[in-house]
C-alpha positions as CSV (number, residue, x, y, z in Angstrom):
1,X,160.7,22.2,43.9
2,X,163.7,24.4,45.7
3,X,161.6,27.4,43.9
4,X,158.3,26.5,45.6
5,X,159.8,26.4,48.8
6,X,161.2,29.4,48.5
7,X,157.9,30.7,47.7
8,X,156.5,29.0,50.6
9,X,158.7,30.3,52.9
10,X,158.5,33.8,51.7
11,X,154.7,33.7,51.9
12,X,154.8,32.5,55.8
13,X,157.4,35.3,56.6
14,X,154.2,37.9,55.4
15,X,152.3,36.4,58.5
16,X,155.1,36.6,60.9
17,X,155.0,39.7,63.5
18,X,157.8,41.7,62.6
19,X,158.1,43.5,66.3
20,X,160.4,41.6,68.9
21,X,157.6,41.8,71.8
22,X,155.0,40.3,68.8
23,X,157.5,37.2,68.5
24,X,158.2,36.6,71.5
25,X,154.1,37.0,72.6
26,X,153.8,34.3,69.7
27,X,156.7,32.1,71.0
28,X,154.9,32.0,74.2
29,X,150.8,32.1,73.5
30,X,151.2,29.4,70.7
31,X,152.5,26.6,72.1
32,X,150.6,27.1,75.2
33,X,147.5,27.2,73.4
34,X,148.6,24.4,71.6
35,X,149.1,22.3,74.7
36,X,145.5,23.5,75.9
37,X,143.8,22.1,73.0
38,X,145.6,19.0,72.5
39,X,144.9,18.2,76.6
40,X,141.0,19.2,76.2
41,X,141.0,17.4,72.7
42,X,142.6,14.4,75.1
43,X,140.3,14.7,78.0
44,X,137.0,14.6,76.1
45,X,138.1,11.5,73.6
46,X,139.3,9.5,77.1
47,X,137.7,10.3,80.2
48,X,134.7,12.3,79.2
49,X,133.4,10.2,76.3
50,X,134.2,7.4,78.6
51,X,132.6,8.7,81.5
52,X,129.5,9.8,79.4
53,X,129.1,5.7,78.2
54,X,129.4,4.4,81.2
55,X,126.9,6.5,82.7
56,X,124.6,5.9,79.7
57,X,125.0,2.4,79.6
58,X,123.9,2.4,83.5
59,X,120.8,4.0,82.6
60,X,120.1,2.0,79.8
61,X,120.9,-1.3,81.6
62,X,118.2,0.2,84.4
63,X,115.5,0.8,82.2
64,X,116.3,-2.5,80.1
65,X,116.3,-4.6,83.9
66,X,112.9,-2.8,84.6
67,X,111.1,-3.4,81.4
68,X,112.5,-7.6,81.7
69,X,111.1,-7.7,85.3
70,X,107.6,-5.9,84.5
71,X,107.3,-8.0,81.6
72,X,107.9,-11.3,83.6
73,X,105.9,-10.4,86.6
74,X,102.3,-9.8,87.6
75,X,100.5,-7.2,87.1
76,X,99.6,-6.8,90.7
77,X,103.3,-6.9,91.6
78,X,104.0,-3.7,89.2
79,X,103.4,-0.9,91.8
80,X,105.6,-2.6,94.3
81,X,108.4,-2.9,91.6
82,X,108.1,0.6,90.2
83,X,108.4,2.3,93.7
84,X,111.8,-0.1,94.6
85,X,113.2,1.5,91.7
86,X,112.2,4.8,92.4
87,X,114.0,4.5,96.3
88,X,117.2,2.3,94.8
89,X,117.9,4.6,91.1
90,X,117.3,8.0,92.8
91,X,114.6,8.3,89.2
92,X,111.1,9.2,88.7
93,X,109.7,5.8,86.7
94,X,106.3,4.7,86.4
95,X,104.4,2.7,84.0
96,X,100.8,3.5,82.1
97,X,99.1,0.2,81.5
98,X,96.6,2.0,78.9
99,X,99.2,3.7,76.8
100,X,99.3,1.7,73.6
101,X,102.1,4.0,71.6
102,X,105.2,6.2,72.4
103,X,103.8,9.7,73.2
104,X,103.8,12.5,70.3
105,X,106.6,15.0,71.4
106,X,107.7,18.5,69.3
107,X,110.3,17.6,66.8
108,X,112.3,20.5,68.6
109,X,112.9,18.7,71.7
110,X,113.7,15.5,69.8
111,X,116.8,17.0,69.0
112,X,119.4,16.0,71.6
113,X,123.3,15.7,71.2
114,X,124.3,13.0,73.1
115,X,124.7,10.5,71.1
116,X,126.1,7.7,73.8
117,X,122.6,7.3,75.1
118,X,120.9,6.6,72.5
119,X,123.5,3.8,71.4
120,X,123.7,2.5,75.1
121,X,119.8,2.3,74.7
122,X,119.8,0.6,71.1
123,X,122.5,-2.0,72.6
124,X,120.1,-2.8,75.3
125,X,116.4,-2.0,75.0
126,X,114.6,-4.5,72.3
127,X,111.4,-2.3,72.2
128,X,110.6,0.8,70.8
129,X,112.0,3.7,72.5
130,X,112.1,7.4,72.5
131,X,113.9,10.3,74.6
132,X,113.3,13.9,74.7
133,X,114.0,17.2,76.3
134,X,111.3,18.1,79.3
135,X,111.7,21.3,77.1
136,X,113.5,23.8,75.3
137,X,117.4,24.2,76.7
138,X,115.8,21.9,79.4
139,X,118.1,19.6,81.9
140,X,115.8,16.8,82.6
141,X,115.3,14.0,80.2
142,X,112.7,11.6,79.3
143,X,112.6,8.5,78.3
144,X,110.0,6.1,76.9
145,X,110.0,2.4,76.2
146,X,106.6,0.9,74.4
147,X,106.4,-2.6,76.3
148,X,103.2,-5.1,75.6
149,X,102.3,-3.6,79.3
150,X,101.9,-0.5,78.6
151,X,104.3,2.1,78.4
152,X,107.7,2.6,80.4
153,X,108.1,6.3,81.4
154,X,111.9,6.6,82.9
155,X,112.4,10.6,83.9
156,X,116.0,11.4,84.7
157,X,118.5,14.5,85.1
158,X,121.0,15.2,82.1
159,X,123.9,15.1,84.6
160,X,123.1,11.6,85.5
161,X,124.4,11.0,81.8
162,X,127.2,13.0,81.8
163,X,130.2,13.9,83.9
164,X,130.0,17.4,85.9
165,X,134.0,17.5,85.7
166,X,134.2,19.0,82.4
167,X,133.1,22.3,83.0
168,X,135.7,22.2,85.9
169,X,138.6,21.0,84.4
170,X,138.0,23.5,81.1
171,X,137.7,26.0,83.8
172,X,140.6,25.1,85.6
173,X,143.1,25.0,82.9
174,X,142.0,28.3,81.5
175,X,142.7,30.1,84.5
176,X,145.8,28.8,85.5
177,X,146.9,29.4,81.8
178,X,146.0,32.9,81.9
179,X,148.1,32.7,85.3
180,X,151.0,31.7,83.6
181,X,150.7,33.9,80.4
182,X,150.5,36.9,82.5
183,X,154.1,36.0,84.6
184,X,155.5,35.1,81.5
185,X,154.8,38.6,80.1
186,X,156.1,40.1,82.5
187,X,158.8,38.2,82.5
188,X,159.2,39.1,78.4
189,X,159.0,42.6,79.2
190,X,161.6,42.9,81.6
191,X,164.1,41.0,78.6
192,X,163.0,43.2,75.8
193,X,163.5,46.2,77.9
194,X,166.9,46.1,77.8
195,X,166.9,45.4,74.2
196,X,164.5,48.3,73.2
197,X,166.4,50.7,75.3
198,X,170.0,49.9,73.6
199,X,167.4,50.3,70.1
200,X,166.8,53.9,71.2
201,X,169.9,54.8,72.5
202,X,171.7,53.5,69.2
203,X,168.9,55.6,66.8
204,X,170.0,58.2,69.0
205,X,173.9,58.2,68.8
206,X,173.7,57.5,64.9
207,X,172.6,61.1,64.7
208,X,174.5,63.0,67.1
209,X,177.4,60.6,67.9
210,X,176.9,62.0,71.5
211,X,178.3,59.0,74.0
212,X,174.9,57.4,75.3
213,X,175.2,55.1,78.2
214,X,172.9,52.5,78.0
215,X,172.1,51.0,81.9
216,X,173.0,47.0,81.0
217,X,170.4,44.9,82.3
218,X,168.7,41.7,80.9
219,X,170.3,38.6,80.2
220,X,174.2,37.7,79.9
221,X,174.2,38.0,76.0
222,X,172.5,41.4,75.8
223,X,174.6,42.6,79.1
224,X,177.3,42.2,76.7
225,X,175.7,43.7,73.8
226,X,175.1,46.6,76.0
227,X,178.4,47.0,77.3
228,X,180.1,46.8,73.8
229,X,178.0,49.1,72.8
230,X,178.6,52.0,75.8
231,X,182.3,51.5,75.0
232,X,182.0,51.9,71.3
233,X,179.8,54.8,71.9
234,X,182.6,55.7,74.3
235,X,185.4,55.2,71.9
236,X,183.8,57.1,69.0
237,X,182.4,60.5,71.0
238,X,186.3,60.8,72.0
239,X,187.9,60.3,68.4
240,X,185.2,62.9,67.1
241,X,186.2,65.4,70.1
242,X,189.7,65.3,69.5
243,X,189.3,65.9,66.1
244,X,187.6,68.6,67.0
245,X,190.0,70.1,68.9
246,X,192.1,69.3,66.1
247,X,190.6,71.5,63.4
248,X,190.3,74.2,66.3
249,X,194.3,74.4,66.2
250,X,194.7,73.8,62.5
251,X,192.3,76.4,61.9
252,X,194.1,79.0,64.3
253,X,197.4,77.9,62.9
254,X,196.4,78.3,59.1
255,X,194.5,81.6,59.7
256,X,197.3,83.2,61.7
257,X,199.6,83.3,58.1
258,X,196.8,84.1,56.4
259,X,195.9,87.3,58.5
260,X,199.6,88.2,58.0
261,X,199.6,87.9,54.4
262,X,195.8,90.4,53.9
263,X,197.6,92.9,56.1
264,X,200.7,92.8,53.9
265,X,198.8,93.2,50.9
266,X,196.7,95.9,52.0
267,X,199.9,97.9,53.2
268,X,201.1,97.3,49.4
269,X,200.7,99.3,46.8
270,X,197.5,98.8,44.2
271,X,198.5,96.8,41.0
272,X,196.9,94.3,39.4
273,X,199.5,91.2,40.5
274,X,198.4,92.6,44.3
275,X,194.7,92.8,43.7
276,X,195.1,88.9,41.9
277,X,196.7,88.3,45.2
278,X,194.0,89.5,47.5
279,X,191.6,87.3,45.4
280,X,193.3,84.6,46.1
281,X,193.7,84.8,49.7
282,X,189.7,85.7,49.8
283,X,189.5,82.2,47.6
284,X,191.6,80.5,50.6
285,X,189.4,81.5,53.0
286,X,186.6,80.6,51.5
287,X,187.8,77.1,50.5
288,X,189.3,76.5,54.2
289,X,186.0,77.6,55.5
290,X,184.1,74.8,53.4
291,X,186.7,72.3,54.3
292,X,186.5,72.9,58.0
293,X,182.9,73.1,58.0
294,X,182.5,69.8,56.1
295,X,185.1,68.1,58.5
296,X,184.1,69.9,61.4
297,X,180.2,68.7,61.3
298,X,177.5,69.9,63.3
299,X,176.3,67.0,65.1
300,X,177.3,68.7,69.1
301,X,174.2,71.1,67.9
302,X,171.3,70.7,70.4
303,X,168.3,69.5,68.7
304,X,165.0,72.0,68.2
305,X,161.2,70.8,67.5
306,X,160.5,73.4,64.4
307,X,157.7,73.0,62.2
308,X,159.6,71.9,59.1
309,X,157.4,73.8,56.5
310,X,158.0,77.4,58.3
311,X,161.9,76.6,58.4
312,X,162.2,76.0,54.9
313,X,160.3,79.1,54.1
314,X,162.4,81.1,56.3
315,X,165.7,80.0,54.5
316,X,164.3,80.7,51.3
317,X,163.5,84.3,52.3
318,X,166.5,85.7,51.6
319,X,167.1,83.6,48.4
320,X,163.7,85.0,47.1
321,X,164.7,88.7,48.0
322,X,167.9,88.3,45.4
323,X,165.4,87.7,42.8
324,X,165.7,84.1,42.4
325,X,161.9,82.3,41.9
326,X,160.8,79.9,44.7
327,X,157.2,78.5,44.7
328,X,155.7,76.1,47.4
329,X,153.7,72.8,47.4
330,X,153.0,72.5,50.8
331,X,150.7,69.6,51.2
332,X,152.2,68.2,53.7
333,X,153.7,68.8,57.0
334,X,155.5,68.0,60.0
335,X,157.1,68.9,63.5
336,X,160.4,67.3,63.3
337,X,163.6,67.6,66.1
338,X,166.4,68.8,64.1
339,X,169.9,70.8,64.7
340,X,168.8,74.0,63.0
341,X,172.4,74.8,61.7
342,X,173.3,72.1,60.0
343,X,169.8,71.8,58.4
344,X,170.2,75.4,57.6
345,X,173.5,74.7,55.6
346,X,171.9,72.0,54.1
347,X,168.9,73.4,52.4
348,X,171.1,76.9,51.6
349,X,173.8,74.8,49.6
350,X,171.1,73.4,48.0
351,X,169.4,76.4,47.1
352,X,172.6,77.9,46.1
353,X,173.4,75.4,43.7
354,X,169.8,76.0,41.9
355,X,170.2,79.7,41.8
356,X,173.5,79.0,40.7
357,X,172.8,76.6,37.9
358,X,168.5,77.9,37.1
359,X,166.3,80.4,36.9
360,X,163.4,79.2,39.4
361,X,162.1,76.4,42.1
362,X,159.8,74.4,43.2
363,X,159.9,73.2,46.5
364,X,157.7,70.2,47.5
365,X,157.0,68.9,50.7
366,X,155.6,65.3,51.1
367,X,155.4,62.5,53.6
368,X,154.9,58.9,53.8
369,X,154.4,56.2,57.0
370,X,158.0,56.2,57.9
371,X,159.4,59.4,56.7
372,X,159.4,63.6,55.5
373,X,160.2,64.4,52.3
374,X,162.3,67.7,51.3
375,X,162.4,68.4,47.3
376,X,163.8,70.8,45.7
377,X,163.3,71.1,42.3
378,X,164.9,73.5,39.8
379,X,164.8,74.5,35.4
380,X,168.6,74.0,35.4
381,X,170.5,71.7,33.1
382,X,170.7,68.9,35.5
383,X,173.3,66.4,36.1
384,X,174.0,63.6,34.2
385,X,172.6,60.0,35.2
386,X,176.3,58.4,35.5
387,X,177.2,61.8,37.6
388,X,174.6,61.6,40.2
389,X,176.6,59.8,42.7
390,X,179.7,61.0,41.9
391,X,178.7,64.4,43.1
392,X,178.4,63.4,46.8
393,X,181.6,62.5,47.1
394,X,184.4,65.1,49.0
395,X,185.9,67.4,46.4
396,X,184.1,66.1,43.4
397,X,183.2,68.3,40.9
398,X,181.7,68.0,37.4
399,X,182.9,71.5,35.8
400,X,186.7,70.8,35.3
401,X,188.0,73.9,35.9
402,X,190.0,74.8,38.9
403,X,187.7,78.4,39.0
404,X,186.4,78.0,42.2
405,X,183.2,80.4,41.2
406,X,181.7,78.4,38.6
407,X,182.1,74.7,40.1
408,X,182.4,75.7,43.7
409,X,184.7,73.7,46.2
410,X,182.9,70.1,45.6
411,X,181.9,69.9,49.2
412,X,178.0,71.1,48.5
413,X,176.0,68.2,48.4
414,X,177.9,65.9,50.5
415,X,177.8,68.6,54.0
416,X,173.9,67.9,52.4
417,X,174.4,64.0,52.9
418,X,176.3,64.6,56.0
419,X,173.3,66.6,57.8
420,X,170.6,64.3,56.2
421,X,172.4,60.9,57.7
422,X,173.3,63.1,60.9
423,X,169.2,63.0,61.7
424,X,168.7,59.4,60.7
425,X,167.8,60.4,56.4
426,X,169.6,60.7,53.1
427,X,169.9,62.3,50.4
428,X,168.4,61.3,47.0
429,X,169.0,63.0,43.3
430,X,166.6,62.4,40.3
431,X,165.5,64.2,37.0
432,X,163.2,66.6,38.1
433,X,159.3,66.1,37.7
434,X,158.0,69.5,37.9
435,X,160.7,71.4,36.0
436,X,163.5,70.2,34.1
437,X,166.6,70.0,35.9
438,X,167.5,68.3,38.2
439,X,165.2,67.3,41.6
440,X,166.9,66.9,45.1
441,X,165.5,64.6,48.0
442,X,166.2,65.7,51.5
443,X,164.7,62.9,53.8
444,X,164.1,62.5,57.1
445,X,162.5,59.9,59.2
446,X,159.3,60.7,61.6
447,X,160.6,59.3,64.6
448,X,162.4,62.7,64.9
449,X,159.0,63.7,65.6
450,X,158.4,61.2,68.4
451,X,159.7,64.1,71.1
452,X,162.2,61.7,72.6
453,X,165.1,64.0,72.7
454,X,166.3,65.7,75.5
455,X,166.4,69.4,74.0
456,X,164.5,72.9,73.4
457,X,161.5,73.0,72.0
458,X,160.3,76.5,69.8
């Protein structure tokens, strides 16, 4: 039972809009539309059907007086009767004394839908009877009653049977409806404003952590939505620009030694424990480069429109003119904003890691609804299923030697990750389909290509 509901509910949430401004149209269209067909449904079961009987049963009751009165009075006295009725029931009636059956009428015009006249007529009328249409879509009605006389010929209008309010009152509650739906949209607009903006401006700081003040507006609860979220913003901009300036002096104060100690060494005298030692400053360079650029980031980088494709195929330029084997499958394609350092970095590291590890390259570019797809794939060994995690993490390398040439500082793929997340993507690593190593996954979502940020385009 508890299973089927789930099911249920699951089902419904398939049919449920999944947009804010959707919900909220539905929130506000549904039960007004509801109310409009519970009030018509209302109004045509109690005062229109009523109306419609009473009316019916008038007419009936006239023609049903008429045809007791002609049959009970002389047939001298039938002209006189007739034309009383005529000036007092605002109706064409006359009688034809040689008419001996109800007239033959097309079956077409036979068919009429109110159905309260012909009961009010069966409750009333003991003769034979029969009413019809003038003609096609007509609004005059006839009606004939077969008395020993002659026939009864009783000619009226179809609003005479019906009430004229109904058009009216459909009329009016439509418009004043579409009245009200329009204010309230309005109304629906100016609150998910507010919301929609603070949606943008926190896509936006996710990838730059640049403070984004958000204008609060709206109700209380998303004022102070807003408000939490300018000072977070705030907050988090100012940690990340300290510890900028932080690395600036660490890096000045850890060069300075280290510019002291390569001038010593060159002044020295060239053995091998001095050329050792110059190879391991050069190592500390490098590995305080990596570490600086990893911590440092690149997220204050102004953001570029660049055809993607062309990009790639630039980085790979120089990786190709060392003799290293890159081939394309450019299907696809896209203009995307990013910070054209930090993807740089990226894409080399992951370059150098296949030239480092294989022989060749297959670069694929693919897209789906939501996002761009980046693959590199390479004929390298791989990495093991257990590992492929592991390896994004700070400082984590696979080769177990402490030789930085052969497993690098551990701070590759996860700058990679860094950049990918600092545009909104990720980074993804799987068993290679085109070649056999290993298959890298740079993604990045197409709402970079929306042109919403406030940079250079190329």
């Amino acid at each position: 039972m508890i299973e089927n509901m789930k099911r249920g509910v699951y089902y419904m949430k398939k049919f449920i809009p999944r947009h804010l401004w959707s919900r909220f149209l539905l929130i506000v269209i549904a039960p007004m539309l509801l109310i409009q067909i519970v009030s018509i449904t209302s109004f045509y079961y109690t005062h229109w059907m009523r109306v419609s009987r009473q009316l019916s049963a008038n007419v009936a009751s006239n023609i049903s007086f008429a045809s007791e009165l002609i049959n009970k009075t002389p047939e001298d006295s039938h002209k006189l009767l007739l034309a009383m009725a005529r000036i007092e029931w605002y109706s064409n009636i006359h009688l034809d004394l040689k008419a001996k059956a109800l007239s033959k009428v097309d079956p077409t015009l036979k068919m009429w839908r109110y159905d309260t006249l012909n009961d009010a007529l069966k409750s009333k009328l003991s003769y034979k009877y029969q009413y019809y249409l003038n003609e096609p879509g007509g609004k005059v009605i006839t009606i004939e009653v077969l008395l020993p006389s002659g026939l009864l010929t009783y000619i009226i209008r179809q609003k005479s049977i019906t009430s004229v309010t109904v058009g009216n009152y459909i009329g009016l509650i439509s418009l004043s409806s579409l009245i009200l739906s329009c204010i309230s949209l309005l109304f629906l607009m100016r609150q998910i404003r507010p919301i929609s903006n603070l949606a943008r401006a926190s896509s936006t700081f996710s990838r730059n952590y640049n403070a984004t003040y958000v204008r609060p507006e709206g109700a209380l609860e998303v004022k102070q939505a807003i408000n939490s979220f300018n000072r977070m913003s705030k907050r988090i901009s100012s940690f990340i620009e300290q510890r900028m300036l932080l690395l600036s002096g660490v890096s000045h104060d850890i060069r300075t030694p280290l510019t002291r100690m390569k001038l010593g060494l060159e002044m020295a005298d060239d053995t091998s424990e001095i050329e050792d030692l110059k190879n391991d400053v050069k190592e500390m360079e490098t590995m305080l480069e990596g570490y600086l650029s990893f911590a440092r980031g690149t997220n204050s980088e102004p953001a570029k429109l660049k055809n993607i494709n062309d990009f790639i195929e630039d980085i790979t330029t120089n990786f190709s003119r060392h003799g290293f084997h890159i081939q394309y499958d450019s299907s696809s394609t896209a203009r995307l904003w990013i910070r054209e350092t930090a993807m740089k970095r990226a894409v080399s590291n992951v370059l150098t890691n296949a030239q480092r590890y294989a022989t060749e390259a297959v670069i694929v570019f693919k897209r789906d609804y939501d996002n761009f797809f980046i693959e590199v794939h390479d004929n390298g060994q791989g990495i093991p299923s257990e590992e492929l995690q592991n390896v994004f993490k700070p400082f984590y390398r696979i080769e177990d030697s402490r030789n930085r040439s052969t497993g690098g500082s551990g701070l590759g793929l996860s700058i990679v990750r860094d950049m990918a997340k600092s545009h909104g993507g990720d980074v993804n690593l799987f068993q290679s389909t085109k070649l056999s190593g290993l298959c890298v996954q740079i993604q990045l979502p197409l709402d970079l290509q929306d042109g919403t940020q406030n940079d250079t385009e190329e």
